[in-house]
C-alpha positions as CSV (number, residue, x, y, z in Angstrom):
1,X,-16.6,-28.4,18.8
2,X,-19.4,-25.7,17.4
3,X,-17.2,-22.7,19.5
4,X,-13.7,-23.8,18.1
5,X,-15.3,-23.9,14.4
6,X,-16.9,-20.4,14.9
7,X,-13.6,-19.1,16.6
8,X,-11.8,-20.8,13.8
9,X,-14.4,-19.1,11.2
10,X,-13.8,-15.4,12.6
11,X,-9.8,-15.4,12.9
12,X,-10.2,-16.6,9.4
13,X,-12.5,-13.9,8.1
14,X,-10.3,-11.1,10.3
15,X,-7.1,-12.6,8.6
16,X,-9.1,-12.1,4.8
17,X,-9.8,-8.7,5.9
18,X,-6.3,-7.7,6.8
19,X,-5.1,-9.2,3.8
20,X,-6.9,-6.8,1.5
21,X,-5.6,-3.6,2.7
22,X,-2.8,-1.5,2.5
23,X,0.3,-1.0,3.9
24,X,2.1,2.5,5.9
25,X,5.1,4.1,4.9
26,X,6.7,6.1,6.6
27,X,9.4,9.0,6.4
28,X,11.1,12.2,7.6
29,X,8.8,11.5,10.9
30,X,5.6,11.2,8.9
31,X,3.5,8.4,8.1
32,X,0.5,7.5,6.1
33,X,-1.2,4.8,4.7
34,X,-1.1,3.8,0.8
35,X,-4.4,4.3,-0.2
36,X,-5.1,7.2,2.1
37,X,-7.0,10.0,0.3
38,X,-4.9,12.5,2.5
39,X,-3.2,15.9,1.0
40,X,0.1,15.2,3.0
41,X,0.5,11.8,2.0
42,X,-0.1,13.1,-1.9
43,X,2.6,15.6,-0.9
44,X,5.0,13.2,0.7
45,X,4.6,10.8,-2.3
46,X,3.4,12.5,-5.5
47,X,4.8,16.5,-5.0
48,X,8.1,15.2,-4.1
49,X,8.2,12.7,-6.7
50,X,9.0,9.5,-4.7
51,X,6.1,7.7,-6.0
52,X,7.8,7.6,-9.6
53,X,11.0,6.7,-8.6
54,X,9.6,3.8,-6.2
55,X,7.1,2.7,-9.4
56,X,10.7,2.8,-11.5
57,X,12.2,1.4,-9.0
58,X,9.7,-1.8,-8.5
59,X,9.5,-4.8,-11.0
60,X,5.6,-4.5,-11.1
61,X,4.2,-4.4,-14.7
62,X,4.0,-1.5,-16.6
63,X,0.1,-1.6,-16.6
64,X,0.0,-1.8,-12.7
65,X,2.5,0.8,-12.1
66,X,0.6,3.3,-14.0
67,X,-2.6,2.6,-12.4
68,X,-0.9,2.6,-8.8
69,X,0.5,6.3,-10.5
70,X,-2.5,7.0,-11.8
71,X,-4.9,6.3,-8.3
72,X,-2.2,7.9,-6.2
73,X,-1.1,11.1,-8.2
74,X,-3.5,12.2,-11.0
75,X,-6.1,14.3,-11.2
76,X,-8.1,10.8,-10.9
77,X,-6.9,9.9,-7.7
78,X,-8.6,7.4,-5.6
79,X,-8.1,5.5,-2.3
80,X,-10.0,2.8,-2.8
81,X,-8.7,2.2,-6.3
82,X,-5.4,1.8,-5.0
83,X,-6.8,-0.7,-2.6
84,X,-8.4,-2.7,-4.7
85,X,-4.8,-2.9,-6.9
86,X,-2.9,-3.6,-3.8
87,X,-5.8,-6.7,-3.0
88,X,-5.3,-8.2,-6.2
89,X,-1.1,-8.0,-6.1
90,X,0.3,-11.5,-5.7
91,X,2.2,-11.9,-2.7
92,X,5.5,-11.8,-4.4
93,X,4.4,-8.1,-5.7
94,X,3.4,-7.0,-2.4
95,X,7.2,-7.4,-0.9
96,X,8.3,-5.6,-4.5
97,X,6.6,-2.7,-4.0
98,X,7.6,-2.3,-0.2
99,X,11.2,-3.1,-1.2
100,X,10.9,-0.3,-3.6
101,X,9.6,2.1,-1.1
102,X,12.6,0.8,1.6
103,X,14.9,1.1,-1.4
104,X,13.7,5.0,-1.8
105,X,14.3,5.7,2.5
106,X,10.7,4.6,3.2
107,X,10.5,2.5,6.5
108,X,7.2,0.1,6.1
109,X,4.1,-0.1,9.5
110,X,6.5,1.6,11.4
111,X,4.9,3.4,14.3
112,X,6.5,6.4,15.7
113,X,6.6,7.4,19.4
């Protein structure tokens, strides 16, 4: 009885865990994760200009799209931030933001070969 509560107590904790970060996207053969402090990913999302039409695209509020902006593409930008935005999005805003980044020819956790 003690193991299964303990078992039950750690796939619990692991499936908190996951729940708080983010998500990959992925496109033109590259992929990296939202979040990631990575030059490539800024260039992939904020150079090219995809993360404002994905934000336009998206039915997040206006204060939560400019703080995803904002801890993505500014001068103030910050992984963890973005994290911490993505932990507190309601579930129904999680699948909104992917959809935008599908709608913009993102593919979402996919894993190349």
């Amino acid at each position: 009885m003690k193991i299964r509560l303990f078992i039950s107590m750690v796939v619990l904790a692991f499936g908190i865990g996951a729940c708080t970060d983010t998500f990959m996207v992925y496109k033109d053969g590259y992929g990296y994760f939202v979040g990631s402090n990575s030059n490539a990913k800024y260039d992939m999302l904020c150079t090219s200009g995809d993360m404002e039409k994905v934000l336009a695209t998206s039915h997040l509020s206006k204060e939560t799209k400019d703080d995803l902006f904002k801890y993505s593409c500014s001068k103030e930008r910050s992984g963890e931030k973005v994290k911490q935005i993505y932990a507190s999005m309601t579930v129904d805003e999680r699948k909104d933001i992917k959809r935008a980044f599908r709608t913009n020819g993102y593919e979402i956790n996919y894993m190349a070969c």
